[in-house]
N, C-alpha and C positions, 0 to 999 in steps of 0.2 A: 490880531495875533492868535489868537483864541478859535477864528477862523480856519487860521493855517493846519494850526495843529490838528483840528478837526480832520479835515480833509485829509491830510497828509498821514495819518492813522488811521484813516478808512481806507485810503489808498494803500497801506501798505497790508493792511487785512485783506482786501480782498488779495491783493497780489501773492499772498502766503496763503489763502485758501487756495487760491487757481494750483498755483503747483504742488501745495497737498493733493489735490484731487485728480490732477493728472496724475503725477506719482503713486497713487493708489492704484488707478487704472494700469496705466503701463507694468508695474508690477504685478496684478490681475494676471494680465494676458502674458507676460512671461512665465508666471507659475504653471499656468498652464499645461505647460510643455516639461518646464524644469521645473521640480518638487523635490523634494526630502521627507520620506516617510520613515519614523522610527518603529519596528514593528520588535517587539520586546516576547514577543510568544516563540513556544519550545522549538516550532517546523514553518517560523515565519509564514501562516497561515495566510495575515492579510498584504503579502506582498508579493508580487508576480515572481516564481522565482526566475533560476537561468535560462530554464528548457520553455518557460513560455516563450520570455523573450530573443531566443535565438529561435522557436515557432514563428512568431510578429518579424523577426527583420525577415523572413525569406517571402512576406506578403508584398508585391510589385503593383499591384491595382486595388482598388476600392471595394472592400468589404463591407459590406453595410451586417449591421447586427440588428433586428424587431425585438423589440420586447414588447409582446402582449401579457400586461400584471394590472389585475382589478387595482381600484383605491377601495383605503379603506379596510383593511386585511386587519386580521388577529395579529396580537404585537409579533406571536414567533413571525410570523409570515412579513408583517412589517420591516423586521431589522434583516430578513432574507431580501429585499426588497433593496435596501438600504447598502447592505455589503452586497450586493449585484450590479448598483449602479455605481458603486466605490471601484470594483473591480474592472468594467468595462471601461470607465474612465483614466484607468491605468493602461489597461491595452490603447486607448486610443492616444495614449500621450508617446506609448513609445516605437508608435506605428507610421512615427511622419505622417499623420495624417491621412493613412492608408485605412483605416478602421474606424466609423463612423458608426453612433446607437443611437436609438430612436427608442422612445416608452410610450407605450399606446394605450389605453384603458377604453377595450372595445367594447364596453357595457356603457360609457359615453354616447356611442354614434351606431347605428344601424349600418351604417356602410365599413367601420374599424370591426366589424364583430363577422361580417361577412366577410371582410378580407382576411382574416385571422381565421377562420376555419378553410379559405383558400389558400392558406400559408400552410395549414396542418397543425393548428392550435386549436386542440376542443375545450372547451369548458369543463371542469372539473368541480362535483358535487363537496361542499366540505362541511360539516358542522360546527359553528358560531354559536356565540351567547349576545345576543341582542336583545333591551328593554327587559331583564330578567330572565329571558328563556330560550332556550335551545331551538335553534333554527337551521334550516337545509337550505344551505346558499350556492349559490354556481358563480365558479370563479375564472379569471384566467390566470395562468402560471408558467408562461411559455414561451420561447424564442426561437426566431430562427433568423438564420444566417447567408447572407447571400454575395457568391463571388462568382463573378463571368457568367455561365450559363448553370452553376453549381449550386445543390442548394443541401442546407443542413439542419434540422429539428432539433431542439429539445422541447418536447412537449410539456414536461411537467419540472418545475425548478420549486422543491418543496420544504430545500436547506441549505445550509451555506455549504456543508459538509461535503467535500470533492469539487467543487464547484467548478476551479480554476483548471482541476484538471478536467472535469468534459467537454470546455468552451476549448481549451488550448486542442484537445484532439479533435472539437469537428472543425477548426481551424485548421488543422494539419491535416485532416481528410480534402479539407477544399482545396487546399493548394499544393494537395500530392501527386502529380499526376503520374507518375510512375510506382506503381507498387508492388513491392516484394510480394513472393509467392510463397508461402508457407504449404511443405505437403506433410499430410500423417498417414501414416502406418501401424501394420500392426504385424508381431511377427507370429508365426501361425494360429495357435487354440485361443490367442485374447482378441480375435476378430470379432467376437460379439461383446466387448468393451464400450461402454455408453461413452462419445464425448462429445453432448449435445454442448455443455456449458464451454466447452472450450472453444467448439467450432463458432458459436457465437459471437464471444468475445474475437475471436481471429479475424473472424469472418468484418470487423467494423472498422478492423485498420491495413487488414491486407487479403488480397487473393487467396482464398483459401479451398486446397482441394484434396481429395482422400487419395491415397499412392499403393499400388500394389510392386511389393521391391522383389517382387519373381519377374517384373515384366520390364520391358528396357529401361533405363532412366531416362525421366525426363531432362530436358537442358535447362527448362527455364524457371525451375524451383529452385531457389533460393537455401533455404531453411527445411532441414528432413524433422519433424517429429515423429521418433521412434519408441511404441511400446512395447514392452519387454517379449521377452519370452519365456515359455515355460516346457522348453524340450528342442533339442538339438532346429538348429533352420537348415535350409537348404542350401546346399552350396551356393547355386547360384545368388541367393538372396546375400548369402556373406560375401560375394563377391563382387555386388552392387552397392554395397555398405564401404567397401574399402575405396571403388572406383567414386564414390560420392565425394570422401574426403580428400581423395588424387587430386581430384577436382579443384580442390581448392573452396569447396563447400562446406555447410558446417551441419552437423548434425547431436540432437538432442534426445539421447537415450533415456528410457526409465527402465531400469535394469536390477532387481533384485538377486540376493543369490539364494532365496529358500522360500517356497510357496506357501503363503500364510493363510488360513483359512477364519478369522475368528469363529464363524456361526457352527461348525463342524470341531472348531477349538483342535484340529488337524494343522501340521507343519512339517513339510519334506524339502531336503537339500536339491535348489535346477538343476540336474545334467544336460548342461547345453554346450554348444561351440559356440556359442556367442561372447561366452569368457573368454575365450584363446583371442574372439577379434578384438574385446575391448582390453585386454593386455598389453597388445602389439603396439597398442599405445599409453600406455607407461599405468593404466588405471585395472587394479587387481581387484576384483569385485569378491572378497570369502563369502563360502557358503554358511553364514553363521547370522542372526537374529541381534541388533542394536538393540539393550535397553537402555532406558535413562530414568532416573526417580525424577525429574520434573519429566512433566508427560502429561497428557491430557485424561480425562475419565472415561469411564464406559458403567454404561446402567448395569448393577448384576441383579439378576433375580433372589433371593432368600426368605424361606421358608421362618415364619413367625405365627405359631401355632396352627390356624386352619388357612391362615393369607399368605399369599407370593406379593414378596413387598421387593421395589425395585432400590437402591442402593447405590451410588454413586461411589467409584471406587478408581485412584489412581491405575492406568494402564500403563507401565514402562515400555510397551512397545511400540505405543504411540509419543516418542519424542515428544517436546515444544524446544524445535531448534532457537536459540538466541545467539549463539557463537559464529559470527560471520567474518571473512577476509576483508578485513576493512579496505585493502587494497584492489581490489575486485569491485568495478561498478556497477557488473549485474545484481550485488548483492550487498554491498558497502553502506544502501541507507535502510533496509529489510529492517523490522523489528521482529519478526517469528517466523519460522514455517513448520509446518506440522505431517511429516511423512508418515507412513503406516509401514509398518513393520521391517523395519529399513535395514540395512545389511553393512557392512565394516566394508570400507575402501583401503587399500594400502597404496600409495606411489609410489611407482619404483621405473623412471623414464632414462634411467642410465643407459646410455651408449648406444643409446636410438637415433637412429638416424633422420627418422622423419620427426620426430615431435621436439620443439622448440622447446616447451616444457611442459609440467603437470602442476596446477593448484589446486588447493582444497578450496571448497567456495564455503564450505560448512560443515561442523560435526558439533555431537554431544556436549553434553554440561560435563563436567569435572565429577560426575556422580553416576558413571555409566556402566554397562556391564555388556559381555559378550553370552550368546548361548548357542554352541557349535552342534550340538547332538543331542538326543531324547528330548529333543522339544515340547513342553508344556507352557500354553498359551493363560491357563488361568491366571486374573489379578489379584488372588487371593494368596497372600504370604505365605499361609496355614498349607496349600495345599501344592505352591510352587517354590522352592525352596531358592533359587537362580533371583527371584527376589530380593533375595536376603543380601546376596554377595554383591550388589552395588559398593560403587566409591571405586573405579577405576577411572583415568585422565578418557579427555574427550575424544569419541570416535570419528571418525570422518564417513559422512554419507552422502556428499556430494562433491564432486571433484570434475575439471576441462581441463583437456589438452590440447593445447597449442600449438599446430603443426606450422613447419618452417615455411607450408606452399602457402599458408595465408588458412588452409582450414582449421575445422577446431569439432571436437568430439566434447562433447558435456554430459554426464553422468549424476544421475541422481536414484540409489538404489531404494527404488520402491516402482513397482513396476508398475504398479494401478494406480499412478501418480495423474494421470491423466483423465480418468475416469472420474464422471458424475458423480458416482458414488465413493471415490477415494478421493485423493485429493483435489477434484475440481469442486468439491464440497466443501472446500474453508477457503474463506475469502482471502488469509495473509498465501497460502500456496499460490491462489490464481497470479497476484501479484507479482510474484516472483518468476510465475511462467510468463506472463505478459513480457516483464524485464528481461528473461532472458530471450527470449524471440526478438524482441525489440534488436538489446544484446548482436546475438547473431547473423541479425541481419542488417550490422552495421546502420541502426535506425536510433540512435540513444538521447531523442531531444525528452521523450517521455519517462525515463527512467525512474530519476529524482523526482520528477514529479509526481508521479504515481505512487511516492513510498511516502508521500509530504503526511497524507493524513494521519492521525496520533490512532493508532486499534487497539494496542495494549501499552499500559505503563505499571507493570507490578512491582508492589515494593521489592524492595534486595531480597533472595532468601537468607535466615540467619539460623546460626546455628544454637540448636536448644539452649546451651549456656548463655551465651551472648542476648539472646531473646529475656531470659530471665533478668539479667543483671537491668536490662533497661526497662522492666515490668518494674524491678523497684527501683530504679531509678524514676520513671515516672511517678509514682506514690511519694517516693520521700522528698523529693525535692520541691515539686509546691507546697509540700507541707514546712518542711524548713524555711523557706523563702517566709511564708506567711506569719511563722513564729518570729523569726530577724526581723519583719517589718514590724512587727507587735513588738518586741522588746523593744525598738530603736523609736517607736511612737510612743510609747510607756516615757522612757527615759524625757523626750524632749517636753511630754507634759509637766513630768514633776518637776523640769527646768524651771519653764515658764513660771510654773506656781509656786518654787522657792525664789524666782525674783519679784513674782506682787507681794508673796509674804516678808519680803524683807522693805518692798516699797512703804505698803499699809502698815507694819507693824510700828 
């Protein structure tokens, strides 16, 4: 009997292991594919968002993704390591099996270390602390990506920070074959306008070529970027600006209305026709100077006995846009942008016949101020008086019209918006130009996702009173709390000790 039961309990142990361990398995290789990830962070950092994944379904054949990444890395470089293979295994899961990754460590093998500089993977020098001491180590930190005859580099992966969006755009380079043409302009005296940093970025996700708008139009440009002007254009040119958006084409102006000079602390109102064209469509550009008391700084030189000591000093002509149309996705997930000396928009698209409509995409904080005439640039309160009269509701400095044939005219009054040295020199503006290019050329898988990463998060501003009351609000109230736990522990002692004094007595 004793026998039976034996057996008969080993038979049934194993039979409840067997289908544990299949059941482990088959749920394994279902996870696989189908997962649930809780990602609890501010811009869902580690979860692919919408625009990769609508990237990944348009992939039809097998992408293979190389990683060339040493073993053995510093811990940052480790967990960069770590959320790279997390990530790629989300693309592959939601790729039907279309996107396949491979991890190599060509410091392994002689022939991985030759293929990987045949890939376009070089070895990068970095400083380690091994056995006590500082050492020059050569690493790899590198992928590339391979579709049909296409291929795509990232040479150096050094942080987790943007990750998802590089991979998802040489992704969308591999499988783009048709590309929008982006052309720039300039309208006459800002033709020696630097815009290396712009053409670059342009130049990575579309056709990108210089346009002179004196000479025919081209057909097969897409997308005009237009810099401003500063003195009447040519007929013909505004006459090619109007046939663009006939077209049904879209174009993106940088368009101030008063030429601002900081270095010469000089500033005179445009006399252009370039007003009357961007009116025609419902967008009123004044000849007048935005400030705003949140604004960015500028170094001032001041004399302190025999030294020039430099001074960091609020500039109200330099904005820090936060006030966005949340309704607008070229601009709905933007955390800043930052224009130089930007000029007051009015809409006024009533009983126009060609424009659909007019929106603001952005204006001023609630702390703004207008300065129409005698222009004075200085940021010293003391000697600029226009300063002082801050506290008027938000301006609008950037505004598109939507024409009924399908184009669209965008405005943002700062004309060296494009420029190296104006606004292609802060990273949240590039951003916002990339979106809007994206934007108007009907290309918006990259949008969201290019705004995902966190740039700034600054406290509220508060106002001096309110600031105060929670100065001593922080002070007294740990201090209260600590005195109520002290009396409320006092009390429960002398409890305790008037009931052993009644037990022992």
């Amino acid at each position: 009997m004793g026998l039976i039961m034996l057996t008969k309990n080993k038979n049934t142990f194993i039979t409840y292991s067997t289908v544990l361990v299949i059941s482990l398995i088959l749920f394994n290789l279902i996870s696989r594919n189908i997962f649930q990830r809780f990602d609890l962070t501010d811009n869902k950092m580690y979860s692919l968002s919408s625009s990769s994944k609508s990237i990944v379904s348009k992939v039809d054949d097998l992408l293979t993704m190389k990683v060339y990444f040493s073993d053995n890395l510093p811990n940052e470089l480790g967990n960069t390591r770590r959320f790279l293979q997390d990530i790629l295994e989300e693309y592959s899961a939601i790729s039907n099996n279309n996107i396949r990754f491979f991890f190599h460590n060509p410091e392994s093998d002689k022939d991985l270390e030759d293929q990987a500089r045949k890939d376009g993977i070089q070895p990068v020098q970095m400083q380690v602390i091994e056995n006590d001491k500082v050492e020059i180590k050569k690493v790899y930190l590198g992928m590339v990506l391979l579709y049909e005859d296409k291929t795509e580099i990232i040479p150096v992966i050094q942080t987790t920070s943007g990750l998802e969006y590089i991979i998802s755009t040489k992704i969308k380079s591999l499988i783009n074959l048709n590309k929008k043409t982006i052309g720039l302009a300039h309208l006459n005296s800002e033709t020696d306008l630097k815009t290396d940093n712009l053409s670059t970025q342009l130049s990575e996700h579309y056709a990108f070529q210089p346009v002179d708008l004196s000479q025919e139009i081209n057909p097969d440009i897409d997308v005009y970027l237009v810099s401003g002007a500063v003195d009447s254009v040519d007929l013909l040119i505004k006459n090619n600006l109007d046939k663009i958006l006939d077209s049904g084409k879209k174009i993106f102006l940088t368009q101030s209305g008063v030429f601002a000079d900081i270095k010469t602390q000089q500033a005179n109102p445009i006399n252009s026709n370039i007003f009357d064209f961007i009116k025609e469509y419902g967008i009123d550009v004044k000849p007048n100077l935005v400030l705003d008391a949140h604004s960015s700084q500028v170094q001032v030189q001041e004399r302190r006995g025999i030294f020039l000591m430099n001074r960091p000093m609020d500039y109200p002509f330099f904005p820090i846009i936060q006030s966005f149309n949340t309704k607008e996705i070229v601009v709905s997930d933007l955390e800043q942008v930052l224009p130089f000396f930007p000029s007051e928009i009015i809409i006024d698209s009533v009983g126009n016949e060609k424009v659909a409509g007019v929106v603001e995409l952005f204006k001023t904080s609630p702390n703004s101020g207008l300065m129409s005439q005698n222009f004075i640039l200085s940021p010293d309160p003391q000697q600029n008086p226009f300063l002082k009269m801050l506290g008027q509701q938000g301006k609008i400095v950037a505004a598109t019209a939507k024409l009924i044939n399908g184009g669209e005219l965008m405005v943002i009054t700062d004309s060296k918006f494009f420029g190296d040295g104006g606004g292609m020199s802060v990273q949240d503006n590039l951003v916002f130009l990339m979106n809007a290019v994206d934007y108007l050329a009907g290309d918006e898988d990259l949008i969201s996702l290019r705004s995902r990463e966190i740039t700034s998060r600054p406290l509220e501003e508060l106002e001096d009173s309110t600031r105060k009351k929670w100065k001593w609000a922080n002070m007294l109230i740990p201090t209260l709390l600590i005195l109520l736990f002290g009396f409320f522990q006092m009390k429960k002692e002398k409890k305790q000790a008037d009931i052993l004094r009644q037990i022992y007595d």
